[in-house]
C-alpha positions in Angstrom: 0.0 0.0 0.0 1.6 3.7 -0.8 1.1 6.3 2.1 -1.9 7.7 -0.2 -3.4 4.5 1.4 -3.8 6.1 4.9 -7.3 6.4 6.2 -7.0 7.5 10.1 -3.5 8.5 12.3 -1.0 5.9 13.5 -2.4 4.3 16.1 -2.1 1.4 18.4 -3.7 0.2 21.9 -2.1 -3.0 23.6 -4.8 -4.8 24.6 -8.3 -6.2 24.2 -11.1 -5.2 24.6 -9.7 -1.5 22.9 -11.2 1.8 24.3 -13.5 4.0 22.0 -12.9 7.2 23.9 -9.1 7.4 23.0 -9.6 6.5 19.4 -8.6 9.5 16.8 -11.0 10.0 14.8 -13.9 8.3 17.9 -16.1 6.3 15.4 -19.0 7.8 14.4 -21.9 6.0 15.9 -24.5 8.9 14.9 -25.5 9.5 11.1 -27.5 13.1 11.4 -29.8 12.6 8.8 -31.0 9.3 10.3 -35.0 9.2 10.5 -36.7 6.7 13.3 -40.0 5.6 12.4 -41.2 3.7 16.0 -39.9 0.4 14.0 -39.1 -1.1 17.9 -41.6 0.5 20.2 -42.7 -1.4 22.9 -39.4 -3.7 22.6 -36.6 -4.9 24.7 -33.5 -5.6 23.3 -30.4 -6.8 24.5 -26.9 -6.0 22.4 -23.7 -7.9 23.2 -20.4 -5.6 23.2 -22.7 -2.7 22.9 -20.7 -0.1 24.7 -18.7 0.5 21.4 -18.4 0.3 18.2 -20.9 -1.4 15.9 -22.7 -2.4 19.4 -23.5 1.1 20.2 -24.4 2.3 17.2 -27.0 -0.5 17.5 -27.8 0.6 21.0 -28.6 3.9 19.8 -30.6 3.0 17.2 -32.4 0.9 18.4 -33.5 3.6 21.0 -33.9 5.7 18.6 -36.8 3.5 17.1 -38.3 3.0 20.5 -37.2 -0.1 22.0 -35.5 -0.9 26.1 -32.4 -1.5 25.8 -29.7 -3.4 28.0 -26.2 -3.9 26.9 -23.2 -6.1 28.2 -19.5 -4.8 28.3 -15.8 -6.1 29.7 -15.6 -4.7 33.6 -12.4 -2.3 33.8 -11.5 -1.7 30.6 -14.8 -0.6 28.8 -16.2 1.1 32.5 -16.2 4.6 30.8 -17.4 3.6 27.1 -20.2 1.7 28.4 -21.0 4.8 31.0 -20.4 7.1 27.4 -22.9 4.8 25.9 -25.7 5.0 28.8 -25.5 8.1 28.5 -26.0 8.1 24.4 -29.0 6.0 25.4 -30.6 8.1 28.0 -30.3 11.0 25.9 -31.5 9.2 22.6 -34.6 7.3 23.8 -37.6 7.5 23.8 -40.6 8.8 26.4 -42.3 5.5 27.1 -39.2 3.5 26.8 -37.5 2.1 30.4 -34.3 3.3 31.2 -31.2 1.5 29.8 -28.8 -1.1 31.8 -24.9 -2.1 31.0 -24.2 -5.1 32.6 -20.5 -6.5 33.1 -19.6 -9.9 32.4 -17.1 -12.3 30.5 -19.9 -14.0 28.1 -17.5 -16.5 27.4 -19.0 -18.9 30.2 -22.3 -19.9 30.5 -23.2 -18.9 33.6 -22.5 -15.7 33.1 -24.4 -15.7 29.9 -27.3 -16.8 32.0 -27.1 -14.5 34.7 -27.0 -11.5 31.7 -30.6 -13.0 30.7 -32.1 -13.1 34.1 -30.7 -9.6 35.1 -32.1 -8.6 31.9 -35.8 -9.8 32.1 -35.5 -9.8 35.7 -35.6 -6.1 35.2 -37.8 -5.8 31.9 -39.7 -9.1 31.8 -38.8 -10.5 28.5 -36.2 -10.0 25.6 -37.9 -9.7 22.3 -34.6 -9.0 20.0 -31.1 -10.5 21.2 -27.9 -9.0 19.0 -25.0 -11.7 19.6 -22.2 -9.1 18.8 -19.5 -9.4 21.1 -16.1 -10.4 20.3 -12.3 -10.1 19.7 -9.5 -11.1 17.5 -5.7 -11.4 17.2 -3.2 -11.9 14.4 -0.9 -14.6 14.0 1.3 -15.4 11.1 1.1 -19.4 11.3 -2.1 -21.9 12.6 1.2 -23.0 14.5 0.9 -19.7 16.7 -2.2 -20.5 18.2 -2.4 -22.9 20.9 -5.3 -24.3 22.9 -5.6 -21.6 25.7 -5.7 -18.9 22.9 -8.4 -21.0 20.7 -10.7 -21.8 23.9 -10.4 -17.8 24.7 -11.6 -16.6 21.1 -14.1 -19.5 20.5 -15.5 -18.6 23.9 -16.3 -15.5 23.3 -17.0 -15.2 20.0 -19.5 -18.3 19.3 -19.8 -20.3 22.8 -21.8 -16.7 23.9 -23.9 -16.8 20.6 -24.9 -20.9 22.3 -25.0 -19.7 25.7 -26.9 -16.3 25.5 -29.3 -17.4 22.9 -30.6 -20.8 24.7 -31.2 -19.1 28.1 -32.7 -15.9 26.3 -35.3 -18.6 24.3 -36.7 -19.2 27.1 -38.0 -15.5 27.4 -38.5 -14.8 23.5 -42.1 -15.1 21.9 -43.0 -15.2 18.4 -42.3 -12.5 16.4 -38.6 -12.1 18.0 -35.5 -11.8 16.3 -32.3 -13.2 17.2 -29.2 -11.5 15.3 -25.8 -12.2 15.1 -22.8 -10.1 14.2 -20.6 -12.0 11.4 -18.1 -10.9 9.2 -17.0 -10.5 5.3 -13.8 -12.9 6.6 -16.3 -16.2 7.0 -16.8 -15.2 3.4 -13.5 -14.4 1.8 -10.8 -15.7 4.7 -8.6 -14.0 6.4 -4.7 -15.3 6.3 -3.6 -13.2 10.1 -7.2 -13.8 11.6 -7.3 -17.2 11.1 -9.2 -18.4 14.8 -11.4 -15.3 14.4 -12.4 -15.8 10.7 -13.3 -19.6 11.9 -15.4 -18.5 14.7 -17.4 -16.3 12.3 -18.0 -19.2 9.7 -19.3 -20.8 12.9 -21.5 -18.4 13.3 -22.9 -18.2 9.5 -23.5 -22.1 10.0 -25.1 -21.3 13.4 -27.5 -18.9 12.0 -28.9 -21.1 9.1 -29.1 -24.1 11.2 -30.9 -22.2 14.5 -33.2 -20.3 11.8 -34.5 -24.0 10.9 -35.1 -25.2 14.3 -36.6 -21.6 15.2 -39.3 -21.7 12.4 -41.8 -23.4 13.8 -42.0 -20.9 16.9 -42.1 -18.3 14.6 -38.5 -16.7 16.1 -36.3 -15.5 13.3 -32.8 -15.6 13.5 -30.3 -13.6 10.5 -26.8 -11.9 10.6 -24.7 -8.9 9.5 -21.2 -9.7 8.2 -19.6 -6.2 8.3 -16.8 -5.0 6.1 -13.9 -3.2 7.5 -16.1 -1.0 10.3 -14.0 1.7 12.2 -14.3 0.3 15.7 -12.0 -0.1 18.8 -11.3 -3.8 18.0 -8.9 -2.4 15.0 -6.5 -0.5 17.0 -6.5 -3.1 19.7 -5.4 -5.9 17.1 -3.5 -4.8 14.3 0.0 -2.4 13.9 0.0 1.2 13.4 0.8 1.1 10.0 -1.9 -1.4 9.4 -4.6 0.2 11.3 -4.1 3.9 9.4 -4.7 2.3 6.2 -7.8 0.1 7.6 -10.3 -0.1 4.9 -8.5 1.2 2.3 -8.6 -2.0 0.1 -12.1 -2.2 -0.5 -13.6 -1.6 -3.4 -14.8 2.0 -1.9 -11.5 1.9 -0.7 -12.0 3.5 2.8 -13.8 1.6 6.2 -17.0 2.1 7.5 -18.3 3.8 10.3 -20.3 2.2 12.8 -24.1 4.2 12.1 -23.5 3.0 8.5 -24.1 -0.9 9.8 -26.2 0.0 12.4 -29.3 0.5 10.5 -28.9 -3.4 8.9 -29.4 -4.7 12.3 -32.7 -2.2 13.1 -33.9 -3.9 9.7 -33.8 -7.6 10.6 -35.2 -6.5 14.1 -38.3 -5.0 12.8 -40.6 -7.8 12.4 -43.0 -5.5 9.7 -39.8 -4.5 8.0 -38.2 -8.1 8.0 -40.8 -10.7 8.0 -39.5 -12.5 5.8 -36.0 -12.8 6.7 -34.0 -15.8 8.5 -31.3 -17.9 8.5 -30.1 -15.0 5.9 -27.3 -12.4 6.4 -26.9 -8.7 5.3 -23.1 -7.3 3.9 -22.5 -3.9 4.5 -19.1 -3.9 3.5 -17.9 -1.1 1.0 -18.6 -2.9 -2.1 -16.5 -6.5 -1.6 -18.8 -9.3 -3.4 -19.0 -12.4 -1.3 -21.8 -14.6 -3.5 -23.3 -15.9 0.3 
């Protein structure tokens, strides 16, 4: 890539999960001209890893159109995203909506998943559209780099929670609920340094279609959104600083995507008049890259 290639500064955070607030440029998780139609009043939904990234722009969305909304984020490191992000909620929803919760856990287990959904409709009553969106990534060079510990920590949280969360949140969904669950254009093209992460998300394709067959019959769909390169704290948190300032620039609209330009895919497949038709299918918002899924 030449230096015309550059999309945001140099910048690099050593650890997972990465912190929105000290990101430059912060992704932009608001679009102005954005117009909510009451597609989720009356709703309750809970969004995985919604303190940033694409997971707040979902939060605020789906506020936005009226729904109660709870959200899950890493104790300690995401304390003042996920406070950032309350606050975006407070301020966004609307009058006869209940006022938001973050709740902090490692989904990666399943009693925590568990104790997400009780806390959840313990304080609401029911869920009614559950975003699996949570997770992270790292790059190795070699399938050799990755040993079990590392394996178990990515698979756990990026498709054990997707098991976990949605079979206790089941028991609280009726018909006309939507299950979601955040993908990626890797399951569809491969990645060569995110090879444990690109697995995980061709798990979750496969888990989609298959839970969207055994959901029919109750009348619960289930679909996906496999993002493109998406501005979000998970880039400078896993990739160098060379790599991260060009981010996005190989796409076909050669730049990445901010986070209220995916958002709006995920207030689609929760809409039940919008999406009635949808499941076991997934959305591509992804600058232009043709996947043929």
């Amino acid at each position: 890539m030449s230096s015309g290639d550059k999309q945001f500064p140099p910048q690099k955070q050593e650890r997972q999960p990465g912190k929105e607030h000290v990101m430059d440029p912060i992704p932009q998780f608001i679009n102005p001209n954005y117009k909510p139609a009451d597609k989720l009043r009356g709703k309750v939904g809970l969004v995985t890893g919604g303190d940033s990234g694409i997971g707040r722009a979902v939060c605020y969305c789906f506020a936005k159109e009226g729904a109660t909304v709870a959200f899950t984020y890493v104790k300690g490191r995401e304390d003042k995203d996920a406070a950032d992000t309350l606050k975006i909620i407070n301020e966004a929803k609307t009058k006869d909506s209940k006022d938001p919760i973050a709740v902090p856990t490692d989904l990666g287990f399943d009693n925590n998943c568990k104790a997400v959904v009780d806390e959840v409709v313990g304080k609401y009553g029911c869920i009614d559209v559950l975003v699996n969106n949570a997770a992270e990534q790292y790059e190795s060079r070699s399938v050799e780099e990755i040993d079990e510990t590392w394996l178990d920590r990515v698979f756990r949280t990026n498709i054990y929670s997707h098991f976990f969360l949605t079979r206790h949140a089941l028991k609280h969904m009726k018909e006309g609920s939507s299950i979601i669950c955040t993908t990626s254009v890797n399951a569809y093209k491969g990645n060569a340094t995110l090879l444990d992460y690109t697995s995980t998300k061709g798990a979750i394709v496969s888990f989609i279609r298959a839970l969207a067959l055994q959901m029919a019959p109750r009348k619960i769909r289930v679909n996906g959104v496999a993002p493109g390169p998406v501005w979000t704290p998970l880039i400078p948190s896993s990739f160098t600083e060379d790599k991260s300032s060009k981010f996005g620039s190989e796409c076909p609209m050669k730049r990445a995507g901010q986070p209220y330009e995916i958002a709006p895919s995920f207030v689609f497949l929760a809409c039940d008049d919008d999406s009635s038709y949808f499941t076991g299918q997934v959305l591509h918002p992804n600058g232009g890259m043709v996947v043929n899924a």
